[in-house]
N, C-alpha and C positions, 0 to 999 in steps of 0.2 A: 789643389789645382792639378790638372793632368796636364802634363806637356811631353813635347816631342821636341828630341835635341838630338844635334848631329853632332857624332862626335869627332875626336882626331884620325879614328881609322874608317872613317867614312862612312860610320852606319850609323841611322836613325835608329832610336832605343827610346821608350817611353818611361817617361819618371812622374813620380810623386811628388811634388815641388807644395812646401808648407813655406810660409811667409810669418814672421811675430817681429815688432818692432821693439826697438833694445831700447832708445834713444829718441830725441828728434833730429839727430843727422845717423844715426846708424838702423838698417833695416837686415836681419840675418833670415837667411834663404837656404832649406834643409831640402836636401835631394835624395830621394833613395829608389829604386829600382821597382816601376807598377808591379805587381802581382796581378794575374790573369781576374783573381778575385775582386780586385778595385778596378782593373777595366771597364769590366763588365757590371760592375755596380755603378761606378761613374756616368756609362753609355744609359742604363734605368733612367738614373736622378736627371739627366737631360731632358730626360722622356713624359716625365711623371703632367709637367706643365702641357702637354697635348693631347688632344683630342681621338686622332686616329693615326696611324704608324702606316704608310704607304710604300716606302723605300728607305732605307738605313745607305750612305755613303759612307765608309770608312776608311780610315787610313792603316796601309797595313804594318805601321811601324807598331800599329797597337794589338795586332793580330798576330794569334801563336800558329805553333808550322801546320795544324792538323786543326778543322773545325769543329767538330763535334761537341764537343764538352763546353766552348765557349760560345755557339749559335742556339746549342740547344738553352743554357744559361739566359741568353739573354731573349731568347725565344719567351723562357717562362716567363720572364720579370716580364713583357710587355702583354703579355696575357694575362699576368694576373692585374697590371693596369688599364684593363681592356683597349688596349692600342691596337689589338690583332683579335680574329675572331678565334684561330685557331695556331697552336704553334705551327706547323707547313705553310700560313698564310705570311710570315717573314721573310722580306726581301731582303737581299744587301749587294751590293755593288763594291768592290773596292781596287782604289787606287792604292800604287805601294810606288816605291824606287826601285826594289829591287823582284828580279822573277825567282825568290824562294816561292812563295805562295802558288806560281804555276806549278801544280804537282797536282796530283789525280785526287787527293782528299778534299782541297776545296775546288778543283775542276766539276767533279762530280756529285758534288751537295745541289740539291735542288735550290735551296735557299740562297744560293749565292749563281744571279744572275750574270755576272760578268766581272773580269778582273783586269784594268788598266794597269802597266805599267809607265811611270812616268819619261817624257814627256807625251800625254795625252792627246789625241785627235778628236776634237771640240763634237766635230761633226759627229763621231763614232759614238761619243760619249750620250750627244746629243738625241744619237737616235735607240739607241739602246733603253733609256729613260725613257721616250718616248711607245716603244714596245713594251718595255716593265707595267708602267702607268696605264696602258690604255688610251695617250692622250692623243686625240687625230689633230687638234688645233693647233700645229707646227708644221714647217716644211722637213723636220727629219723622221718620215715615215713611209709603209712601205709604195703608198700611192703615189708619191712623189718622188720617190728613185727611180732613176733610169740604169738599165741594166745592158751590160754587152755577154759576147759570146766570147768567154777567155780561152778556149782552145786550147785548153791544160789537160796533160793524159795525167790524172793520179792514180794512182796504187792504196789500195787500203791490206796492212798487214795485218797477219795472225802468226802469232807465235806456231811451230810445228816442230819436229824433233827428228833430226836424219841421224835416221839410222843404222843406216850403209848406201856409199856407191861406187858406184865406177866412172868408166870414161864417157858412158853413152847414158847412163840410167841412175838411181837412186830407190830406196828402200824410205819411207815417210811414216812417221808415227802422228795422227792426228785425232781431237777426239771428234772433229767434223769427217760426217762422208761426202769422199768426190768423186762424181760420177766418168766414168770414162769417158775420153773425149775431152777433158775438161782443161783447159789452158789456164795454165798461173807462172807467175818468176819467182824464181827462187833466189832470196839474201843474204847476205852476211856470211863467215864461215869461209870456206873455199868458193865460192860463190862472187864475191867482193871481186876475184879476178877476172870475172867473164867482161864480154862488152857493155857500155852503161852501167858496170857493178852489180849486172842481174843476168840471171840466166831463166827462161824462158822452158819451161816443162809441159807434157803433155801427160793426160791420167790414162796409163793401158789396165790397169788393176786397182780393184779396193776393195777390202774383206775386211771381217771379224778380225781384231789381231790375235794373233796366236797365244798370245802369253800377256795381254792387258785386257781385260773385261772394260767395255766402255771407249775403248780407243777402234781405230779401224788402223789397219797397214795398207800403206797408199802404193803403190808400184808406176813411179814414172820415166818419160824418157824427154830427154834435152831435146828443143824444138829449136834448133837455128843453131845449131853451135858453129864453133869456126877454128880455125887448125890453130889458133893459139892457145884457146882453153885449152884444149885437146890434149895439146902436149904439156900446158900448167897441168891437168887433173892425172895423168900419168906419172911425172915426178913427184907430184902429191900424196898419191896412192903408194909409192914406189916407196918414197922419204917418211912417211907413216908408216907401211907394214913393217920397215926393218925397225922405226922407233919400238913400234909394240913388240918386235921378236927379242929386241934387246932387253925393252922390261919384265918380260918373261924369264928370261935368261939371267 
């Protein structure tokens, strides 16, 4: 038997639990720690009594930190039980307690449609299943949502790599070109102290980089600053160059 048991430091752990009777009043109960190997043979042997494999729900106290080795595993067993027509055809869903599993290797598996942490919104759940499936015969679909206008300014980041600046401008290592004219905020770094934690750039240059094949060097200048950066990015500048003159030295 496969179970799932919470322990003293508060985390779900998936065990092997065998049963053999001693006795008629004594019953001994051996517990030792699943193997990724009997997960994933257990999840088969559930499987073997059905017809067609549509959606897999799991729990992710039975699920290792990275999916590959155990979705493609279990991808094969239900293909070789013709449950799936093709392994890519393997859905799964999973519910967990804890947000280890949000992380980019199962975010980004095709095979793993969505990942609830508990406690669950029925509805969300609801409708998500009913998108996987195909199924219109339910009110959680997208005919049946009503939608508003959230009014939300988002930001979508890219990594990029600064390379030098000053009070007014910046040097930018990226492997995308941006065309002049081009408006973005710049984060993190010295940056973190502008207003809203972002500062606001405009593109006057972008070229070949001199010394990275594949990269361009971006040349911008700060759009909106205000006499507080102003004076953070001077003693910045200031309180840096004597760091580096010193490591020099």
């Amino acid at each position: 038997v496969l179970l799932v048991f919470q322990s003293l430091d508060d985390k779900r752990r998936a065990v092997h639990a065998k049963l053999s009777k001693e006795n008629d009043t004594t019953v001994n109960l051996e517990l030792h720690p699943a193997g990724l190997g009997e997960i994933s043979d257990h999840f088969a042997n559930d499987l073997m009594g059905e017809k067609k494999l549509d959606l897999l729900i799991l729990d992710g106290a039975f699920l290792p930190p990275e999916p590959e080795a155990f979705l493609t595993g279990l991808a094969e067993k239900a293909l070789t039980a013709k449950l799936i027509g093709a392994p890519d055809k393997l859905k799964v869903i999973v519910l967990t307690d804890s947000e280890k599993l949000v992380r980019p290797g199962w975010i980004n598996d095709p095979r793993v449609k969505g990942i609830f942490v508990r406690p669950v919104d029925n509805r969300q759940l609801l409708f998500l299943l009913s998108e996987t499936l195909g199924n219109l015969n339910t009110l959680y679909h997208f005919d049946n949502l009503g939608w508003s206008q959230p009014n939300l300014s988002v930001h979508v980041a890219k990594t990029i790599e600064l390379e030098s600046l000053s009070e007014f401008g910046a040097n930018l290592k990226s492997e995308q070109r941006l065309n002049p004219g081009s408006i973005f905020f710049l984060r993190k770094s010295i940056f973190d102290n502008a207003p809203n934690s972002c500062l606001a750039a405009r593109v006057y240059a972008c070229e070949d980089h001199p010394n990275d094949k594949g990269f361009f060097q971006i040349s911008v200048i700060y759009y909106g600053i205000n006499d507080h950066f102003l004076k953070f990015a001077r003693t910045w500048i200031r309180e840096n160059y004597a760091h580096q003159k010193g490591t020099e030295n």
